[in-house]
FIZA-496100 format. One line per field, with one value per residue (C-alpha): x, y, z. Coordinates in steps of 0.02 Angstrom, whole numbers, plus 50000, padded with zeros to 5 digits. Each point is the difference from the previous one (the first is absolute). Example, Ala and Ser with C-alpha at 12.3 -4.5 7.8 and 13.67 -1.06 7.14 Angstrom:
// FIZA-496100
px = c(50615, 50069)
py = c(49775, 50172)
pz = c(50390, 49967)
This chain:
// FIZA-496100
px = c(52508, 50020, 49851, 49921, 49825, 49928, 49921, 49917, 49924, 49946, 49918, 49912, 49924, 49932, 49826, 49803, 49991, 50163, 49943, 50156, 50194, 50117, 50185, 50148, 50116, 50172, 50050, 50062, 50051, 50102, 50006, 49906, 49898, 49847, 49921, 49853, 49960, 49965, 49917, 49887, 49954, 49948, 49888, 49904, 49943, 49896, 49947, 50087, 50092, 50185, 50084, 50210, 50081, 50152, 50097, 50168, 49984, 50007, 50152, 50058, 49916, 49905, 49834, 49878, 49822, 49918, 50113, 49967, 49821, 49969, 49848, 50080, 50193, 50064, 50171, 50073, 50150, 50103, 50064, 50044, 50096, 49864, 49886, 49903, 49816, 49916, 49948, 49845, 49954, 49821, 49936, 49893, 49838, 50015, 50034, 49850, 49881, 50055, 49891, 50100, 49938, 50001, 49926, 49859, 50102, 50160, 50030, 49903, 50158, 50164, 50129, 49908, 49887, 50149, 50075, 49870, 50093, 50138, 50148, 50185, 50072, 50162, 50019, 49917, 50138, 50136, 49947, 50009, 50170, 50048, 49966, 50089, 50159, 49996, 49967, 50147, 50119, 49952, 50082, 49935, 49935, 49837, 49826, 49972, 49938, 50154, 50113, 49896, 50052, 50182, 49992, 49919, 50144, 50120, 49951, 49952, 50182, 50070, 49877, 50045, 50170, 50012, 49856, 50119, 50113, 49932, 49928, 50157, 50066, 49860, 50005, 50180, 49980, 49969, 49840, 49912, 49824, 49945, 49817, 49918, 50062, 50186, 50082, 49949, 49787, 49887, 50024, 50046, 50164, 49939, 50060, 49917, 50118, 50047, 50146, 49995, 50028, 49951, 49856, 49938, 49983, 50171, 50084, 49910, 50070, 50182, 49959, 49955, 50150, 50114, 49892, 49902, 49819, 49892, 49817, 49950, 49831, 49862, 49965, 49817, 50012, 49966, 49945, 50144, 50129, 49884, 50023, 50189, 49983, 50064, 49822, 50095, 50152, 49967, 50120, 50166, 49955, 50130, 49969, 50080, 49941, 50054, 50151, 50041, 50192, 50114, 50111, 49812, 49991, 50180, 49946, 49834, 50108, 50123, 49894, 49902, 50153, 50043, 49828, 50001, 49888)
py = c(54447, 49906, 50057, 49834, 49955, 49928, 49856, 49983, 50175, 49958, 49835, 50076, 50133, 49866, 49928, 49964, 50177, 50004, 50000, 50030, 49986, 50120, 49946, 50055, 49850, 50114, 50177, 50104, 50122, 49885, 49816, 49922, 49823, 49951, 49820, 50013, 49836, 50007, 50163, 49944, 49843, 50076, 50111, 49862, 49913, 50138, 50025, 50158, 50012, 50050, 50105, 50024, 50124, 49908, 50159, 49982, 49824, 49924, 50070, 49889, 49860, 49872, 50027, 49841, 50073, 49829, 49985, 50158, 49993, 50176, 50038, 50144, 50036, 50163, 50042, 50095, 49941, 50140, 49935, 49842, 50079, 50004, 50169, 50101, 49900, 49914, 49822, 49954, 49825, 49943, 49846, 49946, 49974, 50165, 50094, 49917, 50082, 50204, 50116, 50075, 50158, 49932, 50057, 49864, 49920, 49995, 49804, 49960, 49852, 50015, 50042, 50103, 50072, 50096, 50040, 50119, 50105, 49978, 49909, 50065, 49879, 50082, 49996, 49811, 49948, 50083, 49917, 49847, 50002, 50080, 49837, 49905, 50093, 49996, 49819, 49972, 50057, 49845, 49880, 49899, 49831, 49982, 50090, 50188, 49954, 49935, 50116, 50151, 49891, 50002, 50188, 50059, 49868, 50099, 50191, 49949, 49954, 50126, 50121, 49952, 50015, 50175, 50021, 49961, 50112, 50153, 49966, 49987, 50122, 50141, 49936, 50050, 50194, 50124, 50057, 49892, 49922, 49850, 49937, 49849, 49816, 49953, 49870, 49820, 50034, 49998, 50155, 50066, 50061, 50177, 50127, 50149, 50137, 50184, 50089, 50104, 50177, 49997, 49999, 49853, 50072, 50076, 49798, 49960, 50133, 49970, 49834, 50051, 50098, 49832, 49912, 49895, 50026, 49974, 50074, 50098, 50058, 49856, 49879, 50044, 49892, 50185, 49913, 49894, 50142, 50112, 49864, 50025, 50175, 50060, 50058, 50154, 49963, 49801, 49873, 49965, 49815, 49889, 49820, 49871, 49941, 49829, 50125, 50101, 49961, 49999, 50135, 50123, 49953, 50060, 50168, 50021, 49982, 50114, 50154, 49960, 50025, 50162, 50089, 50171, 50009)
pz = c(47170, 49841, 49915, 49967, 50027, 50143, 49993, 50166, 49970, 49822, 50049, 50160, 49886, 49865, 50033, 49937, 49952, 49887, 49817, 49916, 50056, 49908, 50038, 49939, 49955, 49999, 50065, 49844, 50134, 50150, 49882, 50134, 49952, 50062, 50029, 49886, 50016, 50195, 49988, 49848, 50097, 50135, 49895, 49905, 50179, 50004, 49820, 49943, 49846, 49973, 49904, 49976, 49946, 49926, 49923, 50085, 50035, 49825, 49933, 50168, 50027, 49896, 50013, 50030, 50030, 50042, 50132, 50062, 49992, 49936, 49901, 49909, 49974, 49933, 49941, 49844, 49873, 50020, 50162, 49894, 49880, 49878, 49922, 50108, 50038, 50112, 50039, 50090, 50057, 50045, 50052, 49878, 50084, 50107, 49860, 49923, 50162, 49980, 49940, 49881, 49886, 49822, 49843, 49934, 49852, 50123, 50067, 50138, 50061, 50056, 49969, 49837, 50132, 50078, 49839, 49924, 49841, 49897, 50107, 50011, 49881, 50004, 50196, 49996, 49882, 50080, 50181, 49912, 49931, 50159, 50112, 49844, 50029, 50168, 49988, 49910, 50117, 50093, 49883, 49829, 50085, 50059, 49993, 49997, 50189, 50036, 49914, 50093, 50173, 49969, 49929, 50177, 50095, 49916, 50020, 50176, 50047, 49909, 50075, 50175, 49998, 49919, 50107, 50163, 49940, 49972, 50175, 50067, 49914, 50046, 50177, 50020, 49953, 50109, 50024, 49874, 50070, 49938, 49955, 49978, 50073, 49984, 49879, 50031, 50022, 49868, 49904, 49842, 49946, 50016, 50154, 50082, 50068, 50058, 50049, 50152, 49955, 49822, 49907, 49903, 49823, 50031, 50050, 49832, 49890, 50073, 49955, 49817, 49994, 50030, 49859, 50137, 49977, 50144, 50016, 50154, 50098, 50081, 49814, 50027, 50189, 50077, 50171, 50027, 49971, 50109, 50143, 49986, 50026, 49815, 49917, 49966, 49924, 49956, 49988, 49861, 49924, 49926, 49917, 49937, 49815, 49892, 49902, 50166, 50048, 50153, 49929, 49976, 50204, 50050, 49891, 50096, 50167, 49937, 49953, 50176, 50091, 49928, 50003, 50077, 50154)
């Protein structure tokens, strides 16, 4: 069991009574990817709106909401590098139809409508210069568009091979499980495990100990760690980021193998 949605479920449940689909584009917890686009058009034959939650897909994949033909897209820069805050994307004339609670001399039109109060300037500024940076690591030539392309074709590659072998790698050890779909699906650089015999906060402070940080319990996806059987003691998750390195890999695999059971 990979962990990845099904689609013939998901589309057998949509129909005339669906008013809004919430779909998650990316698994922060097993790095799987979803077809949003498939999902989302199977939603608007029958009139309901749909809404992403793009948090751990956009430090991954360039983002194209007309393509995915999503009302509203969610996400937050800190997964891109940038400050702590999030990002929401509305279509323009849906966001135009809520019934939002609004003092009288608030806008009445979007995007003003949603932005009642004094803004993070800080945080806006900072997302900004965030995609800028990460822009640049896609080269000089072309337009921020393009730039942002060849940034994501880069950290994709790179992200799939360190990806393959910490796999590998985890895969080889004795009493690791692994969660999630293998190397070579759409996913994420980011991998779900245990080791029999010992505890998952207690893999993650061994971890720690050999300067490798990795995070442990269910990432707030309590129902898809509960289907694995590890509500209790959750799962240890490791990714792979634009500045993680091959040599931070062999280190992970090393302080795996000697963890006391």
């Amino acid at each position: 069991v990979t962990g990845s949605l099904d689609y013939r479920a998901l589309m057998s449940a949509i129909g005339p009574r669906t008013r809004v689909l919430a779909i998650g584009a990316a698994s922060n917890a097993l790095g799987t990817i979803t077809d949003v686009r498939e999902a989302a058009g199977k939603a608007r034959e029958h009139g309901a709106l749909v809404f992403v939650d793009a948090v751990h897909y956009a430090p991954h994949a360039l983002i194209d909401v007309q393509d995915m033909g999503c009302d509203f897209l969610a996400c937050s820069a800190y997964k891109f590098y940038g400050p702590h805050i999030g990002v929401l994307y509305a279509r323009r004339e849906v966001a135009a139809r809520l019934d939002l609670p609004r003092l009288e001399p608030a806008p009445s039109d979007p995007p003003e409508s949603l932005e009642t109060g004094t803004q993070n300037h800080e945080g806006i500024v900072g997302a900004a210069a965030a995609v800028e940076w990460f822009a640049s690591t896609g080269g000089d030539a072309g337009t921020r568009r393009q730039r942002l392309t060849n940034a994501y074709h880069e950290a994709h590659l790179r992200g799939e091979a360190l990806l393959e072998a910490m796999w590998e790698g985890l895969s080889g050890i004795d009493g690791v499980r692994l969660y999630g779909p293998p190397p070579g699906t759409p996913r994420t650089p980011t991998v779900a495990f245990t080791v029999n015999g010992a505890a998952s906060e207690t893999v993650a402070k061994h971890l720690a100990a050999s300067g490798v940080f990795a995070s442990h319990g269910d990432f707030y996806a309590a129902t898809v760690i509960e289907r694995y059987g590890q509500a209790a003691e959750g799962v240890v998750r490791a990714g792979c980021a634009i500045y993680t390195s091959a040599e931070e890999v062999e280190r992970l695999l090393a302080a795996v193998r000697t963890v006391r059971r």
